[in-house]
MIMIKE-567897 format. One record per residue (C-alpha): residue in one letter; y, z, x. Coordinates in steps of 0.02 Angstrom, whole numbers, plus 32768, in hexadecimal, padded with zeros to 4 digits. Example, Ala and Ser with C-alpha at 12.3 -4.5 7.8 and 13.67 -1.06 7.14 Angstrom:
<nodes>
A7F1F81868267/S7FCB816582AC/
</nodes>
This chain:
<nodes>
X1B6632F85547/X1BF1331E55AD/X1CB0331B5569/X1CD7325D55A6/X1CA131F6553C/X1CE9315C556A/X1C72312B55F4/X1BE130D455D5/X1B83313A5661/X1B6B31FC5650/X1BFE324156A1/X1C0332D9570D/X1C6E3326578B/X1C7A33CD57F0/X1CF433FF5881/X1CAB33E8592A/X1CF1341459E3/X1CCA33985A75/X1D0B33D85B16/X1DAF34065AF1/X1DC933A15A63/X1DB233EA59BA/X1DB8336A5918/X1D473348586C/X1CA232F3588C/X1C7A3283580A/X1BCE324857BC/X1BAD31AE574F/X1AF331AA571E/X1AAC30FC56BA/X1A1D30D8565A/X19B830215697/X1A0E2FCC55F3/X1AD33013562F/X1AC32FF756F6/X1B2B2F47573B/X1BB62F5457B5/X1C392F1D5743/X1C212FAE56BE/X1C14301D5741/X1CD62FD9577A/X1D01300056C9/X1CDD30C456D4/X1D1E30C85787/X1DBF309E5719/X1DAB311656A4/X1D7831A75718/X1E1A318C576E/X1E79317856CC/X1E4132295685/X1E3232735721/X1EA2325A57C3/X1E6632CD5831/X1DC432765838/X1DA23250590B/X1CF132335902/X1C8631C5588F/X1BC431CF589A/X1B4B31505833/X1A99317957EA/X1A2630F85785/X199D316C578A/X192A30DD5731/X192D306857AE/X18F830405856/X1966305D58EE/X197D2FAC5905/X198B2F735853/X1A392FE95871/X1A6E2F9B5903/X1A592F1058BB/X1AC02F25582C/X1B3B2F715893/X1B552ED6592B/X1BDD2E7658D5/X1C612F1658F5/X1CC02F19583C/X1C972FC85826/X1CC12FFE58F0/X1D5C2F9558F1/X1DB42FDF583B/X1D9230945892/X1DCA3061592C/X1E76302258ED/X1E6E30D8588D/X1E3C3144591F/X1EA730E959C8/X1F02317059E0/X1E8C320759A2/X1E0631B55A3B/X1D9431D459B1/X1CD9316B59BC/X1C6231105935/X1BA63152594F/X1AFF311F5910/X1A8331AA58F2/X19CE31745908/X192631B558EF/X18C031B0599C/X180731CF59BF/X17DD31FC5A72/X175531775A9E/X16D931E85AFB/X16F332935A90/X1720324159EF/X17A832DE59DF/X183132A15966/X18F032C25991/X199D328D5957/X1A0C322059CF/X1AB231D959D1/X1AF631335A04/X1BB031145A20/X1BE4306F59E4/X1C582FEF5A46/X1C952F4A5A33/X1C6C2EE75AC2/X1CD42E405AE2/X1C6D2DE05B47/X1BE02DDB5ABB/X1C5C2DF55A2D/X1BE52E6D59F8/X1BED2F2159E2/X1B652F6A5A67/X1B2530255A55/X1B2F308F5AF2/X1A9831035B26/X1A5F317D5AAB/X1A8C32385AAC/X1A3532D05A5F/X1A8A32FC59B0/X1AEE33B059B9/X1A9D3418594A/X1B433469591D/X1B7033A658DE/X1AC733A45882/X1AE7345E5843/X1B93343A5801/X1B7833B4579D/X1AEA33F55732/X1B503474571C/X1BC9341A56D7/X1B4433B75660/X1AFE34745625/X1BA934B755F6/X1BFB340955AA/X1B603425554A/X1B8334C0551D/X1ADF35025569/X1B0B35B25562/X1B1D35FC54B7/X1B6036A554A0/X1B4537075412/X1BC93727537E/X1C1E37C65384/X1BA038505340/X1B0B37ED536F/X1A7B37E05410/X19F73792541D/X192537B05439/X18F9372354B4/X183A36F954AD/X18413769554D/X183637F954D9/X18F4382A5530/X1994382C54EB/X1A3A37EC5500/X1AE2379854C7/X1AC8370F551B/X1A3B367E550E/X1A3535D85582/X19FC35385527/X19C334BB5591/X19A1344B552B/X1A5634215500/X1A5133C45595/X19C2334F556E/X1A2C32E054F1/X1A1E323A5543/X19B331F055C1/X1A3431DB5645/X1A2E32A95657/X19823299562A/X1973322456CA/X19CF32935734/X199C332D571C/X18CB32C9573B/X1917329B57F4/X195C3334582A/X18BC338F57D9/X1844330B583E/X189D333858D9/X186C33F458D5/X17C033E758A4/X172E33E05923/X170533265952/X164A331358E7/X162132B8585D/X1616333557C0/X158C33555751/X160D337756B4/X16A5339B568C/X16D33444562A/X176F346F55E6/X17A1351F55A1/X17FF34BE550E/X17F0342754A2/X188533DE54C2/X186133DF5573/X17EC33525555/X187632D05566/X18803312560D/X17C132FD564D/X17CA32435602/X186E322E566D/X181E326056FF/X178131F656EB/X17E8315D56D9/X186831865773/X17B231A157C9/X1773311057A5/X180030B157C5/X18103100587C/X174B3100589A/X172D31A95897/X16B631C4581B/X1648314557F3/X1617315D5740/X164231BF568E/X162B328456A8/X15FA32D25600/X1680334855C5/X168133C9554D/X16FA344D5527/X16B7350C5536/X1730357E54DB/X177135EE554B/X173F36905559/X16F4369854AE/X167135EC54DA/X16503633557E/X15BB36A45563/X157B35FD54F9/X157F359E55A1/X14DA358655FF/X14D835BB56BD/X155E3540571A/X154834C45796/X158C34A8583E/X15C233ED57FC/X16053441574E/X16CD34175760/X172A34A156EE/X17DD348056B6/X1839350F5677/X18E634F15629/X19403597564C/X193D36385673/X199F36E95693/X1917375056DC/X188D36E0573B/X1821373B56D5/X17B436A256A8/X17B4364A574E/X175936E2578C/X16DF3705570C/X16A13659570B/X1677367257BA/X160E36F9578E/X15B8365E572A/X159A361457C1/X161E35A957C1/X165F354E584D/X17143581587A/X174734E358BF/X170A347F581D/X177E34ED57BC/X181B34B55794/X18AF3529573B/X195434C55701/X19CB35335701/X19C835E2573D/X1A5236695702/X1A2B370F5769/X1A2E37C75717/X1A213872575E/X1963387D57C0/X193937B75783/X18C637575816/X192536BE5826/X188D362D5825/X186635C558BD/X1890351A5880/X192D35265806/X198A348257D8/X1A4B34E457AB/X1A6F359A57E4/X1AE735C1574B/X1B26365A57A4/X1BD5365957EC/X1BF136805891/X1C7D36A5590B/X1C5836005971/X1C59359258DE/X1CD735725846/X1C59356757B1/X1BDE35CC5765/X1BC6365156EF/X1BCF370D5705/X1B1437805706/X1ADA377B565F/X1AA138355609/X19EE384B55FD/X19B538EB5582/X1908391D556A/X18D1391B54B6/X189339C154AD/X19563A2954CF/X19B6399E54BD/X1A7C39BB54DA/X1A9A393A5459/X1A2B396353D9/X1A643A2753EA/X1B2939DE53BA/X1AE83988532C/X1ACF38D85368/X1A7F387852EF/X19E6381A5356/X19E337665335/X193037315344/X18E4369F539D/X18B3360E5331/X18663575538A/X18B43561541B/X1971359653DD/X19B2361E536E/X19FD35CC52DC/X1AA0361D52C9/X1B303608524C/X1BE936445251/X1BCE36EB5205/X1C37371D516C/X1C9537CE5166/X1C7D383450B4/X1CD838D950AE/X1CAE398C5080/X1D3039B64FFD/X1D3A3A504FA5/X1D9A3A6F4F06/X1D8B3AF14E86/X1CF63AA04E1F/X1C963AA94EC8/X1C713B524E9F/X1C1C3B8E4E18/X1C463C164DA0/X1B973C7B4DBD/X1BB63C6D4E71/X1C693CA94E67/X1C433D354E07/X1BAE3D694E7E/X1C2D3D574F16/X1C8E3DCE4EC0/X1C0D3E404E98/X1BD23E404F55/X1C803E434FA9/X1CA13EDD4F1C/X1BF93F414F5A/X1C303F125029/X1B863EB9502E/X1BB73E345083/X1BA83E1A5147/X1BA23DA851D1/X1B383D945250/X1B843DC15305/X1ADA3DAB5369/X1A493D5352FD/X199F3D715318/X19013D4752C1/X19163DB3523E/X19D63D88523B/X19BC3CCB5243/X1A6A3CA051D3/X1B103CCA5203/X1B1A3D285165/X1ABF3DC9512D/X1AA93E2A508E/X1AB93EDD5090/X1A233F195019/X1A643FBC5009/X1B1B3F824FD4/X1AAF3EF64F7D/X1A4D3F794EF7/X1B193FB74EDF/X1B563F274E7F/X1B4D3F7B4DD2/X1B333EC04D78/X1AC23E834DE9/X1A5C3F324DDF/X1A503F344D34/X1A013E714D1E/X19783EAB4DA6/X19463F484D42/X19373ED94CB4/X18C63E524D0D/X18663EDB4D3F/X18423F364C92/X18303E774C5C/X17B83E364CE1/X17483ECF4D14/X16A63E974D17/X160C3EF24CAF/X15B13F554CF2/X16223F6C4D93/X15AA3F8A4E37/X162E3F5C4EC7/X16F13F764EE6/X170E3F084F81/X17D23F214FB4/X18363EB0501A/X18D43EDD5079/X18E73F7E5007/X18BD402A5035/X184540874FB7/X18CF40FD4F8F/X192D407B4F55/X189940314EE6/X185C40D94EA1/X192540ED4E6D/X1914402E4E04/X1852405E4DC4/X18B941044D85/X193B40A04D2B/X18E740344CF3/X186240994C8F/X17CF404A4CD0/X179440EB4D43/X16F740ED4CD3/X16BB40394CF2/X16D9405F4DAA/X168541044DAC/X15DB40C84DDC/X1624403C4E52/X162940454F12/X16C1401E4F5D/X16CC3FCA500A/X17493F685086/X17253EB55088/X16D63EB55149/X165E3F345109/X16213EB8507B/X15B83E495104/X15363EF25114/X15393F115070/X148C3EFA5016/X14723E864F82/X149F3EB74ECE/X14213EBC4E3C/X14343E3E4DA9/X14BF3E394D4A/X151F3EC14DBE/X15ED3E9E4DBE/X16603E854E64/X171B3EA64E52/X176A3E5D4EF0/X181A3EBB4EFE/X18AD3E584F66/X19513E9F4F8C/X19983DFD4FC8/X19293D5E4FCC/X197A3D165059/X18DB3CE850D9/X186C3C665074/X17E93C6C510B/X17BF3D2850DC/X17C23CFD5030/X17393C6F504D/X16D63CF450B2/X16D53D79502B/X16A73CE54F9F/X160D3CA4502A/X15CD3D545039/X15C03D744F81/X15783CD94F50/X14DA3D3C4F9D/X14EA3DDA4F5E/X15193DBE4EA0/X14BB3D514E27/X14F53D154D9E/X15A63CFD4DC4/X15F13DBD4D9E/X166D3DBC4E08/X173D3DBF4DFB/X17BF3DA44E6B/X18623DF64E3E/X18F93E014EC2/X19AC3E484EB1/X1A083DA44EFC/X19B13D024F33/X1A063C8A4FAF/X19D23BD44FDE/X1A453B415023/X1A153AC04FBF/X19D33AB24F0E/X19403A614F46/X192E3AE14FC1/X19203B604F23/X18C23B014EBE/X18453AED4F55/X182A3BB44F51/X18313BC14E97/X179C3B4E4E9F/X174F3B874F34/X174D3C5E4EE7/X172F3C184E21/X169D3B9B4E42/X15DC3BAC4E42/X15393B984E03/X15883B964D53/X16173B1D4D6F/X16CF3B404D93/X16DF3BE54D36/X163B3C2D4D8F/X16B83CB54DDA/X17443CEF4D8E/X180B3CF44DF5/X18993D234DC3/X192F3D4D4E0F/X19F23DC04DD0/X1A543D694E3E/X1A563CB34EA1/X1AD13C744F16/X1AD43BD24F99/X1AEB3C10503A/X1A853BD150EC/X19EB3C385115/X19DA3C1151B8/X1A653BBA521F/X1A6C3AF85228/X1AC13B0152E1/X1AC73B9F5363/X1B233C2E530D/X1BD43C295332/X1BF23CD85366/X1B5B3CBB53E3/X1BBA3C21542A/X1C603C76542C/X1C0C3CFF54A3/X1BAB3C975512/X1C6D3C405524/X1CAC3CEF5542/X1C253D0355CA/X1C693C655620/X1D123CA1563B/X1CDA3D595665/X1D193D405713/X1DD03D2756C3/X1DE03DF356A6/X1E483DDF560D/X1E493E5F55A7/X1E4C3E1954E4/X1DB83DA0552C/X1D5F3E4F557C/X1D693EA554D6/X1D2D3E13545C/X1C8F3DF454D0/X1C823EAF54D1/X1C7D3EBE540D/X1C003E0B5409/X1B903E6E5479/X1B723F0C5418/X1BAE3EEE5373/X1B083EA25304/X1B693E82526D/X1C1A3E8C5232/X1C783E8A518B/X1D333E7051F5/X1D943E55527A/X1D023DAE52A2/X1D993D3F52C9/X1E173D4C5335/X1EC13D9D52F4/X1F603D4D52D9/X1FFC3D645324/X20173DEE52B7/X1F753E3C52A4/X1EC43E135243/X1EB63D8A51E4/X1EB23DB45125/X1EAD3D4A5099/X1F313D3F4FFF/X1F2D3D704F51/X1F323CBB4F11/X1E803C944F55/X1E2B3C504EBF/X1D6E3C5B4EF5/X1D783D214EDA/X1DA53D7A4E4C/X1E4A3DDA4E97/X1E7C3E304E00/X1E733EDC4E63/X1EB63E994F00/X1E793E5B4FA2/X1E833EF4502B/X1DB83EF64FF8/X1D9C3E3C5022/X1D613E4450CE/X1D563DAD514B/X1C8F3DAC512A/X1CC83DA45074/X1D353D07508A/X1CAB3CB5510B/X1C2E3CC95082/X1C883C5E5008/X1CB83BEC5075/X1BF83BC850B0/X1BD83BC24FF4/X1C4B3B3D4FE2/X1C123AE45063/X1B563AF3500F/X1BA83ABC4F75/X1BFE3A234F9F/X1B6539ED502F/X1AD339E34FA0/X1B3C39B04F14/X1B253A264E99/X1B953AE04E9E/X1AED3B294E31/X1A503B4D4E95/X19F43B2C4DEB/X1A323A964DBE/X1A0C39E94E18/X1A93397A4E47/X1AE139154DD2/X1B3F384B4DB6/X1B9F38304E76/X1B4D38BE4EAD/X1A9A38974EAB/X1A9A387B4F81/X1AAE39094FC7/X1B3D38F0506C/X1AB138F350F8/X1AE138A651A3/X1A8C37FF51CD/X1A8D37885250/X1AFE370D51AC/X1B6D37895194/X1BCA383051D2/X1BEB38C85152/X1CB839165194/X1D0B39B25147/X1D9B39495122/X1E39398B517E/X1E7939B950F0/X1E2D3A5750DB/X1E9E3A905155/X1F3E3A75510F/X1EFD3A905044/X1EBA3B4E5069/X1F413B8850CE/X1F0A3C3050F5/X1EED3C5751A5/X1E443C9F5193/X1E1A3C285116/X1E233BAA51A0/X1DC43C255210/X1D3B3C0751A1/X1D2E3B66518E/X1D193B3A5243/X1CA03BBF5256/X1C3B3B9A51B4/X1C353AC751BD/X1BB43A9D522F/X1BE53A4F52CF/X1BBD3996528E/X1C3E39CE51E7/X1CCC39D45277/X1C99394752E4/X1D3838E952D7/X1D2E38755378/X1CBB37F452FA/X1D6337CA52AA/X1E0537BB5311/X1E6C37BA526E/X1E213878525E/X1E2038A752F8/X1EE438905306/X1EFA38D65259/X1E9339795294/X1EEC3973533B/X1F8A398852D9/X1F633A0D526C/X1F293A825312/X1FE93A485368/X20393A7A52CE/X1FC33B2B52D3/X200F3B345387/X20C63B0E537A/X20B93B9A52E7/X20673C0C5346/X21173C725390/X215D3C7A52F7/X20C13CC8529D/X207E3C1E522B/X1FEF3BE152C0/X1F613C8152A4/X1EED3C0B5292/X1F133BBE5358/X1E9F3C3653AF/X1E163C0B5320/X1E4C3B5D5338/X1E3F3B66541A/X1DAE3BC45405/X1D533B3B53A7/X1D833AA65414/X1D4A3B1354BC/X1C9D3B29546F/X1C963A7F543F/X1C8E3AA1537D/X1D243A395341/X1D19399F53AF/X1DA0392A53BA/X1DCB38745419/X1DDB388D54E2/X1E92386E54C8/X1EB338D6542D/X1E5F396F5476/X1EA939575521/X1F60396654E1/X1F2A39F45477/X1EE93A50551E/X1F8E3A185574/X20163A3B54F9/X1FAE3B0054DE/X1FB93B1C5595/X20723AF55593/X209A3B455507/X20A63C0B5554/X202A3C4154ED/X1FD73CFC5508/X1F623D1E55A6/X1ED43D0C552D/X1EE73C7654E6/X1F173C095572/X1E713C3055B3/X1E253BF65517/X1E983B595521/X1E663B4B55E3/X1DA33B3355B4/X1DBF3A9D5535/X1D843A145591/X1DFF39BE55EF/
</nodes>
């Protein structure tokens, strides 16, 4: 219903220009039980109570007959009250009638002025006028957004229409349908557009457009355009449409709303006819085919002072929205039932991270094994990557594989399949580990060889060799191949360091390598080492979004941008200089970071090193548990996953707790994009907002190095704030006489 509620009549209004007189048109719509001249005085008083400006007033009992309204209207109580209102506005009182053209039985919507005539002491209704459409346009616009007809999605959220597309932004028309007054008008201005026969049925694209079909039977009947009950049914939309049988001529369609036109047109490809087909509201987006006969163009124009803007439409397959980690709200019935969605927070603390995974960050950052990924690819499919060579270095780590190997070689040994290790490497580890004898008689292969290689006799061993386990798929594809080639189950699977995100994700390839025709030991696996860390990237790798930023701005010729997209261009991976330097230089972290052992210092810990452990955290804290092995435990059970209920935030905290610059480099680069979505929250948006102003009023005097990190992130649309926060970020950087460099990256934050 629309916002006045004191009215007993649906009340709406729109602005409206007659000549050169511009005013507010007003509409008071009755039901048969509601329509008598004197309660219509009574909300001519309160329509000039509420509103003043009102000039015009226009009456609709869509239920009865033309001269049951008249009528009803003769004695003047209503005409008089607004005329003592409007003497001075030379505003008018109107009936609007339903009239059927005698000889073509075409339906259209007229207006009669009403005035009081003396000599009868009756009020007499001059000749009838064609209703504006911009009158008729207006004021179901007003009953669609008083109804809150459009719904746009929560912050972090989009919807799948049942067009298969996507957007933020969904019109429900059956908001409007909440009483049979709109009910009756929206059946007379839909009878007026529709091709004068009588129908065969009546098919809606939605149930609750059902209400609507009965309307318009009844203001038919009433007016003697139909003569009888049309069946009606409703059809689905586009996922009951392949259920309907070949359409009729005589088949009226009602559909309640649409962005695209989509619909409209594919029903005609059904045979339908187009002017039995009637759209409620239309809202237009890029390329949409805006349908013949459309009750309400929601689209705001430049001759008109309503409307919405173009809505978005994305494709499913490449969505924009999807790709930023919009969670997509799905379709159920005919609405998407949506809550206010609660924030939980990504806190890290030292428990977060376990001891084993500590001590194996230290190992790797010791041996310089750790790197990160500057231009993935499908071998490269993280934005971290083990060095197997530095890997085989780590004297601890070394020394646990040698023993799973002595432990776990199987009897008799017929195949050494290795995997990301060079066979110089393994023959060094068979050396040391005193096994050369079992391997003697044993081929030894790379794993893409192992597809051609011919089946083993019975009870003939495999030992599958990993450096790092980090690519599960290839893991599955060595375990598939086996399972015909070896009977029997003698085969192990040792590796040097195993990652996976999640423990569930590890357990999954425990199970996956370990089970078989004998149960869940079938195979044996073991691994020295296990750490959480991503093995493929959740969003686009943010090295690969930084250059195609870089790219953008090439046409800038500025020299720090030149030389960063020069390095993202050639370099594959990179242990430093990943981030952009401070004021002062790189950004290094301090000797009281407590997720590394530091006892010898930190000139070794690289950037890579620090990245790592803050993607470990991040593994951590996301699935509950800081062990891969272990399952999550008490509060912890639910892992923080987005949902369309609720929205997983780094809190903003983690900006001002781990104070190191680089430290703060890393965690915009290692959260995902939907981790630093702040603009679902304005209470985090402005906190975040203030913690990148405080980066840049520090930045002269040396304590902002974390402000091109920081502009670098809101240009690529990473850290996302509100319109307003992010604007006076942009504003305040480009004021602030920053370097060359980094008012360009403050210049491509959206304005």
């Amino acid at each position: 219903m629309s916002e006045q509620t004191e009215t007993q009549g649906l009340w709406l209004h729109t602005r409206y220009r007659e000549s050169q007189y511009d005013g507010e048109a007003c509409l008071l719509v009755y039901d048969v039980d509601s329509f008598d001249d004197a309660l219509v005085g009574g909300d001519v008083k309160q329509v000039f109570e509420q509103r003043a400006g009102t000039a015009n007033i226009f009456i609709a009992a869509p239920f009865l007959s033309n001269e049951t309204c008249r009528d009803e209207l003769k004695t003047g109580v209503a005409l008089q009250r607004a005329t003592a209102y409007m003497t001075a506005k030379s505003g008018h009182v109107y009936l609007l009638e339903t009239q059927v053209a005698a000889e073509t039985r075409a339906v259209s919507i007229t207006t009669s002025k009403l005035r009081w005539d003396d000599a009868t002491a009756q009020v007499q209704f001059e000749a009838r006028k064609p209703l504006d459409p911009a009158l008729s346009e207006g004021w179901l616009f007003h009953l669609f957004d008083s109804n809150q007809g459009l719904v746009i999605a929560p912050p972090g959220v989009h919807f799948r229409k049942s067009s298969n597309k996507h957007a933020d932004k969904f019109l429900r028309a059956a908001n409007t349908l909440t009483s049979s007054s709109a009910c009756g008008l929206l059946a007379m201005f839909a009878l007026a557009v529709l091709a004068p026969r009588s129908p065969k049925r009546i098919l809606v694209d939605t149930a609750p457009l059902l209400s609507l079909a009965y309307a318009m039977m009844r203001v038919a009947k009433v007016h003697g355009i139909w003569d009888a009950d049309v069946p009606t049914r409703s059809f689905s939309s586009y996922g009951g449409q392949s259920k309907m049988r070949r359409l009729s001529v005589n088949d009226v369609i009602l559909i309640s709303a649409t962005t695209s036109g989509s619909l409209a047109e594919s029903l005609k490809a059904q045979q339908a006819n187009e002017d039995s087909v009637v759209t409620l509201f239309f809202l237009c987006s890029r390329g949409a085919t805006r349908p013949r006969n459309v009750l309400c163009d929601l689209t705001v124009t430049a001759e008109r002072g309503f409307g919405y803007q173009m809505v978005e439409n994305y494709p499913a397959v490449g969505c924009s929205l999807c790709k930023s980690e919009f969670i997509l709200a799905e379709l159920e019935g005919d609405q998407f039932l949506l809550q206010q969605r609660q924030h939980r927070l990504l806190k890290f603390v030292r428990t977060t991270q376990s001891g084993d995974s500590r001590s194996t960050l230290t190992e790797l950052y010791a041996a310089k094994a750790i790197e990160v990924v500057l231009q993935p690819d499908t071998t490269r499919p993280s934005s971290i990557e083990i060095n197997d060579a530095h890997l085989l270095r780590c004297s601890a780590t070394r020394k646990d594989l040698i023993r799973h190997l002595r432990r776990y070689v199987p009897q008799p040994l017929a195949l050494v399949v290795r995997v990301r290790i060079t066979e110089e490497q393994l023959t060094s580890l068979i050396a040391e580990a005193g096994i050369g004898a079992a391997v003697a008689n044993a081929s030894i292969i790379d794993w893409p060889d192992l597809a051609a290689h011919s089946a083993l006799g019975d009870g003939q061993g495999v030992l599958v060799v990993f450096g790092c386990l980090s690519s599960h798929s290839v893991a599955r594809q060595i375990n598939a191949s086996l399972r015909s080639k070896v009977n029997q189950g003698n085969v192990a699977y040792v590796s040097a360091l195993t990652l996976a995100e999640t423990p569930d994700q590890y357990q999954d390839l425990k199970t996956f390598l370990g089970f078989g025709e004998r149960g869940a030991d079938t195979f044996t696996y073991r691994e020295a080492r296990r750490l959480a860390l991503p093995v493929r990237c959740a969003d686009k790798n943010p090295w690969e979004e930084e250059r195609d930023l870089l790219n953008s701005l090439a046409g800038q010729c500025v020299s720090e941008l030149e030389a960063r997209r020069e390095t993202l261009s050639t370099v594959v991976t990179a242990r430093d200089d990943i981030f952009w330097p401070g004021l002062h230089g790189p950004l290094a972290i301090q000797r009281d970071f407590v997720y590394l052992d530091t006892a010898a210092g930190t000139r070794d810990i690289s950037q890579a090193d620090v990245f790592a452990v803050v993607t470990n955290l991040f593994a951590a804290d996301r699935s509950g548990s800081s062990d891969l092995a272990k399952k999550p435990q008490g509060n912890n059970v639910v892992p923080l996953q987005q949902s369309v209920y609720g929205h997983i935030l780094l809190t903003p905290e983690a900006f001002t707790t781990y104070n190191d610059s680089v430290l703060k480099a890393s965690l915009l680069r290692a959260a995902r994009k939907s981790d630093l979505m702040y603009e679902v929250d304005a209470g985090y948006s402005n906190r975040m907002s203030e913690i990148v102003l405080v980066e840049l009023a520090g930045w002269h005097a040396g304590t902002g190095d974390a402000l091109p990190e920081m502009l670098l992130a809101l240009a690529t649309k990473r850290l996302r704030l509100r319109d307003s926060d992010r604007s006076a970020i942009r504003t305040k950087a480009l004021a602030a006489g920053l370097p060359e460099y980094l008012s360009a990256l403050a210049q491509a934050i959206e304005p």
